[in-house]
C-alpha positions in Angstrom: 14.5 17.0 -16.4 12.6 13.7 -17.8 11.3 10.9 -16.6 11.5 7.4 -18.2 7.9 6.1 -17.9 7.2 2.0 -18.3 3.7 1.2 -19.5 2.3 -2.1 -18.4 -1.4 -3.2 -19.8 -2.5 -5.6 -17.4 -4.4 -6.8 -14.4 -5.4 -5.1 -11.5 -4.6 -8.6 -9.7 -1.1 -8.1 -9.9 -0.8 -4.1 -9.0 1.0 -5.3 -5.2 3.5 -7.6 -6.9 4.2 -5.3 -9.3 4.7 -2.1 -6.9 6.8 -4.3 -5.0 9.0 -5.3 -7.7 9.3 -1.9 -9.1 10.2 -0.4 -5.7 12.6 -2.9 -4.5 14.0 -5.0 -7.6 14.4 -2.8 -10.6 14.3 0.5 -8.0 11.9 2.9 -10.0 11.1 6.8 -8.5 7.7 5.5 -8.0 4.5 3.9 -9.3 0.9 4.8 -10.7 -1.9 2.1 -11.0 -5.0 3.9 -13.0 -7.8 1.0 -12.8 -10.8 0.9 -15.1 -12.7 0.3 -11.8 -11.6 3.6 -10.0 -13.0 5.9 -12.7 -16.6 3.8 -12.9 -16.9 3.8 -9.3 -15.8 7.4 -8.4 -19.1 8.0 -10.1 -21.4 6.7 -7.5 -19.2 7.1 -4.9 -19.9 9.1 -1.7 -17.4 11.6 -1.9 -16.1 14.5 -3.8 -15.6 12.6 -6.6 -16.7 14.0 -10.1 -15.5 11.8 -13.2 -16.5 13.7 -16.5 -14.5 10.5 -18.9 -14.5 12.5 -22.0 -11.8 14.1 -19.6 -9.7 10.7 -19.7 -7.4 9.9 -22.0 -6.9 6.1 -23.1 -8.8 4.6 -20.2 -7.2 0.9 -19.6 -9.1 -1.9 -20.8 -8.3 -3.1 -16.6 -5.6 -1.6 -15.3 -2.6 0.0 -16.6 0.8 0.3 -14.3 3.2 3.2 -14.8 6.8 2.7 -13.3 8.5 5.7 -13.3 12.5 5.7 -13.6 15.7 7.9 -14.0 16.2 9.3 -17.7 19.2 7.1 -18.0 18.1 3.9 -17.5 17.7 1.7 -20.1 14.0 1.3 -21.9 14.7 -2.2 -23.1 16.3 -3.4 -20.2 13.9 -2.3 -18.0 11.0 -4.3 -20.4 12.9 -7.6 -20.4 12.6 -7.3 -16.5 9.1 -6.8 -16.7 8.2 -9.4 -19.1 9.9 -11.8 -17.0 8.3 -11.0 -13.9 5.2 -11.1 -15.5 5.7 -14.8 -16.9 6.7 -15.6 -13.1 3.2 -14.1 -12.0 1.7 -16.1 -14.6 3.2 -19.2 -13.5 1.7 -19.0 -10.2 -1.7 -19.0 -11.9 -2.3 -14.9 -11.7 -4.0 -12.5 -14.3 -1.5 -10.7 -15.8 -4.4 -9.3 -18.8 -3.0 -7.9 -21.7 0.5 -7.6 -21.1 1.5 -4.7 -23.3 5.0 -3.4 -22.2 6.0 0.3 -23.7 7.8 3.1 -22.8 7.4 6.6 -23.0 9.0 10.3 -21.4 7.6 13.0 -19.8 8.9 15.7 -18.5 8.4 15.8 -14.3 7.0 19.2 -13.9 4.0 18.0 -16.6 3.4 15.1 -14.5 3.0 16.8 -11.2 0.4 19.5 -13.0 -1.4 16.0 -14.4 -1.1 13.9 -11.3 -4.4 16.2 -9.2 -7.0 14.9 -12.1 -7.4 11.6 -11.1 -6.8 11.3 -7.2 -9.4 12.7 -4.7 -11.0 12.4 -1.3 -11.2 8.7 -0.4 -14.4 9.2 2.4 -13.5 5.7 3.8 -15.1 5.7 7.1 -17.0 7.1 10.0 -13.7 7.6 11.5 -11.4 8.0 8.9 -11.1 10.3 5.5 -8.0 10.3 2.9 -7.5 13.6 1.2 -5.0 14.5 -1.5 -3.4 17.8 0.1 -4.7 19.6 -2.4 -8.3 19.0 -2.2 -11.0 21.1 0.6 -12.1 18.4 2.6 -14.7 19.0 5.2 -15.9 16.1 7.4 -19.6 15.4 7.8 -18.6 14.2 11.7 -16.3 17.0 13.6 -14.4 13.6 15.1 -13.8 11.9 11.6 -9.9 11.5 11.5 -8.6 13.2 7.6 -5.2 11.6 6.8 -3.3 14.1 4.1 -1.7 12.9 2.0 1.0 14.1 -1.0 0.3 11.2 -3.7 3.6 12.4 -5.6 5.0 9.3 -6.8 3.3 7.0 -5.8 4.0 4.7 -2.6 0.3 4.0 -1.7 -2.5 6.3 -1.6 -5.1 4.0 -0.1 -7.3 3.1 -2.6 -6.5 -0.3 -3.0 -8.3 -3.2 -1.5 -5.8 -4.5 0.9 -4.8 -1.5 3.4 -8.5 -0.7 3.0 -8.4 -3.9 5.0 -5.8 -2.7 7.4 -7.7 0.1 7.9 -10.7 -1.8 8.9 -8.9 -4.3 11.1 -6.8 -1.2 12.7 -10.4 0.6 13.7 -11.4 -2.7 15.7 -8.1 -3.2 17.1 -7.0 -0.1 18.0 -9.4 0.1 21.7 -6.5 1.9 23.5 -2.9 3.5 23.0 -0.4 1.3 22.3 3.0 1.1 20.5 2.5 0.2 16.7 4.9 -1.2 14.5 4.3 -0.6 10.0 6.4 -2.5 8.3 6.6 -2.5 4.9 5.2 1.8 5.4 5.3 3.3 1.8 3.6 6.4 2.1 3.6 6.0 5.8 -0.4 6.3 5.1 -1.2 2.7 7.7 1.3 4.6 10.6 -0.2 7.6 9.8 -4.0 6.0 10.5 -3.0 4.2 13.5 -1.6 7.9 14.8 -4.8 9.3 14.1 -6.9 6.7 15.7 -4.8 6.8 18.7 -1.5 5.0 18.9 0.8 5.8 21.3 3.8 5.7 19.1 4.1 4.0 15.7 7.4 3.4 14.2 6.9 2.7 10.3 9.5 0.8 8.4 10.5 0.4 4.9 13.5 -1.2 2.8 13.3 1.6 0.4 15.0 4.9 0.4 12.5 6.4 -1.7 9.6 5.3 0.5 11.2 6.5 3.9 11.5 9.9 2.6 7.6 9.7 1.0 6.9 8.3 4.4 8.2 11.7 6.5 6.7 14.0 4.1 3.0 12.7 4.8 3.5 12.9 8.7 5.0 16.1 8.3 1.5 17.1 6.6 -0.1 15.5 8.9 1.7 17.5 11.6 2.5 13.9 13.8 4.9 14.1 16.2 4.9 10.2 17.7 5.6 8.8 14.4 9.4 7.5 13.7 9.9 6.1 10.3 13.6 4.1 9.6 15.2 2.5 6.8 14.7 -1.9 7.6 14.4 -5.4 5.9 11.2 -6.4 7.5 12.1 -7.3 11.5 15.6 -7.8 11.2 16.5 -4.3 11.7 14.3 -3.6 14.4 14.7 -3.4 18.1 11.7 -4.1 20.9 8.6 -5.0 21.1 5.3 -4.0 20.1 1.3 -4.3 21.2 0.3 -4.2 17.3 1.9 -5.2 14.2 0.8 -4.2 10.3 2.1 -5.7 7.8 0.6 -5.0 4.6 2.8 -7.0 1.9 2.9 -10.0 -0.2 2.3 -13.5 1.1 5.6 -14.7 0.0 7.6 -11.5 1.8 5.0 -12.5 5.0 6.4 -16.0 4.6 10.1 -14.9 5.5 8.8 -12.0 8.2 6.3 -15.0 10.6 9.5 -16.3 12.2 10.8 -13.1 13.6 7.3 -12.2 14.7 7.1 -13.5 18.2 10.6 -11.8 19.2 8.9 -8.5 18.7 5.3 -8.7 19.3 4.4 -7.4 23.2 2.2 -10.1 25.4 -1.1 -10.1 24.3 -0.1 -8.4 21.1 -1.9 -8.4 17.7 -0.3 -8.6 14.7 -2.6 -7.3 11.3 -1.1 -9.4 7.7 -2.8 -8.0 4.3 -1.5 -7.8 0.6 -2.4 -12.0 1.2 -4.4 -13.5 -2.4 -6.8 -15.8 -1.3 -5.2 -18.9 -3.2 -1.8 -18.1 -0.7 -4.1 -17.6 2.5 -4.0 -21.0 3.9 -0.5 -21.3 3.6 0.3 -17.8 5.3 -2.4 -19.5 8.0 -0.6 -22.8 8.2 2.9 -20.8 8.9 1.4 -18.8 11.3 0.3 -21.7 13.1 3.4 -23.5 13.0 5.1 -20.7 14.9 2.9 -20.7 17.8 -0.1 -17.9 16.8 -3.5 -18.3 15.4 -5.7 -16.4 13.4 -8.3 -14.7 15.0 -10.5 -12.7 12.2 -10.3 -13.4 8.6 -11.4 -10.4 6.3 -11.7 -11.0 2.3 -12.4 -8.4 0.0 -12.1 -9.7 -3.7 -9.3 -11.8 -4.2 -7.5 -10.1 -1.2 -7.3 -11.6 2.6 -6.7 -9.8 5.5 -5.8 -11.7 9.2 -5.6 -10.4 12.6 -3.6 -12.5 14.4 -2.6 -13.3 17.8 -0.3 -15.9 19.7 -2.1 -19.2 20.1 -3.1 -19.8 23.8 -1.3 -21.7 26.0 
């Protein structure tokens, strides 16, 4: 069997938008985001790293993003989609870099044999270590919490920027065990964290089929047993309530999730909003506000924003 591949030659700025759009508008198997930036700082990195580039082929001038689809669909089609989306981006004042659109097949058991080169153990943390499935990973601190994961195609394998920020503001929320609600999971790789650092239960949620199934095979790696993941458009489809919510998706998909937040956050919950580009932030802050909660920590890494949020007092 084959795999259509979509090439895109652009900016590292856009990878969430685009992963998003892939995912849930033009429904590709899965994404890839190789970044100039990964391969020059996997060199000084403090991990297992090793990065020989004579080893890389056609290393992007910032970023290039792979979609991958079905055989069948249609190459031309499936450009024309893409050059429209990125025009939107562009509109809204983003880098979309080079723009080069071009389309290629492989063959899917090649890919898998190609995928191990280029991801490896992400040593994020005191308490917290992302390791491809395939990789020997032995912590430096017995406690230090390894999340496995199977990159496959694929859904998030935190490296970027914005659930490292999740991460982050999950270590400093996460004090005791409480109920956690993902939405938005992907790989299932944020539910997965807050199992590991404690969570009573987490359920994870995505709108894509794809993702839910990505999602169960990580926790079944990770041998979790208080992890429930369920096909659902952001809060609509969910029942209860919940001590901490994540949300790591785009400020314009937060927009429509803020008014259902109160209905399911537990009193005294915390509620944890990344994927946010700083020139969006005060708007995602002024919606917040307008439905009762306020912003308690505000984390920027880059262009990217992270909140932690809870209900304003009364």
């Amino acid at each position: 069997m084959k795999l259509l591949l979509i090439k895109l030659q652009t900016s590292h700025e856009i990878e969430d938008a685009l992963t998003y759009f892939s995912q849930e508008e033009v429904k590709a198997l899965g994404v890839e985001a190789r970044k100039r930036s990964d391969f020059e700082q996997a060199g000084w990195a403090n991990d297992s790293t090793v990065v020989d580039f004579n080893d890389i082929e056609n290393l992007p001038e910032d970023m290039e993003f792979i979609a991958y689809f079905d055989q069948e669909r249609d190459p031309d089609d499936l450009i024309k989609q893409y050059k429209s989306k990125l025009a939107e981006l562009e509109s809204y004042g983003l880098d979309t870099g080079k723009k080069e659109i071009s389309y290629d097949y492989v063959q899917d058991e090649d890919w898998n044999k190609v995928w191990q080169k280029y991801y490896h153990v992400l040593n994020f943390s005191r308490h917290l270590a992302i390791v491809p499935e395939w990789e020997n990973y032995q912590p430096e601190f017995p406690d230090q919490k390894v999340i496995t994961l199977d990159p496959g195609l694929a859904f998030g394998t935190g490296g970027h920027t914005t659930t490292q920020l999740v991460m982050m503001a999950l270590e400093r929320s996460l004090t005791k065990p409480v109920k956690v609600l993902d939405v938005g999971t992907g790989s299932g790789i944020l539910a997965i964290a807050a199992s590991k650092l404690g969570a009573k239960s987490v359920l994870a949620t995505d709108i894509s089929d794809e993702a839910v199934t990505a999602a169960n095979e990580n926790i079944a790696l990770n041998k979790l047993n208080n992890i429930e993941v369920i096909k659902a458009n952001l809060l609509k489809d969910v029942d209860g309530k919940f001590d901490l919510i994540l949300a790591n998706i785009l400020a314009e998909i937060l927009f429509d999730l803020i008014p259902d937040l109160d209905k399911h956050l537990a009193p005294n919950g915390k509620a944890i909003f990344s994927g946010i580009d700083y020139l969006q932030a005060e708007k995602v802050k002024q919606r917040l506000a307008d439905n009762g909660f306020s912003v308690k920590t505000t984390m920027q890494e880059g262009r990217w924003v992270c909140l932690l949020i809870e209900r304003k007092p009364d």
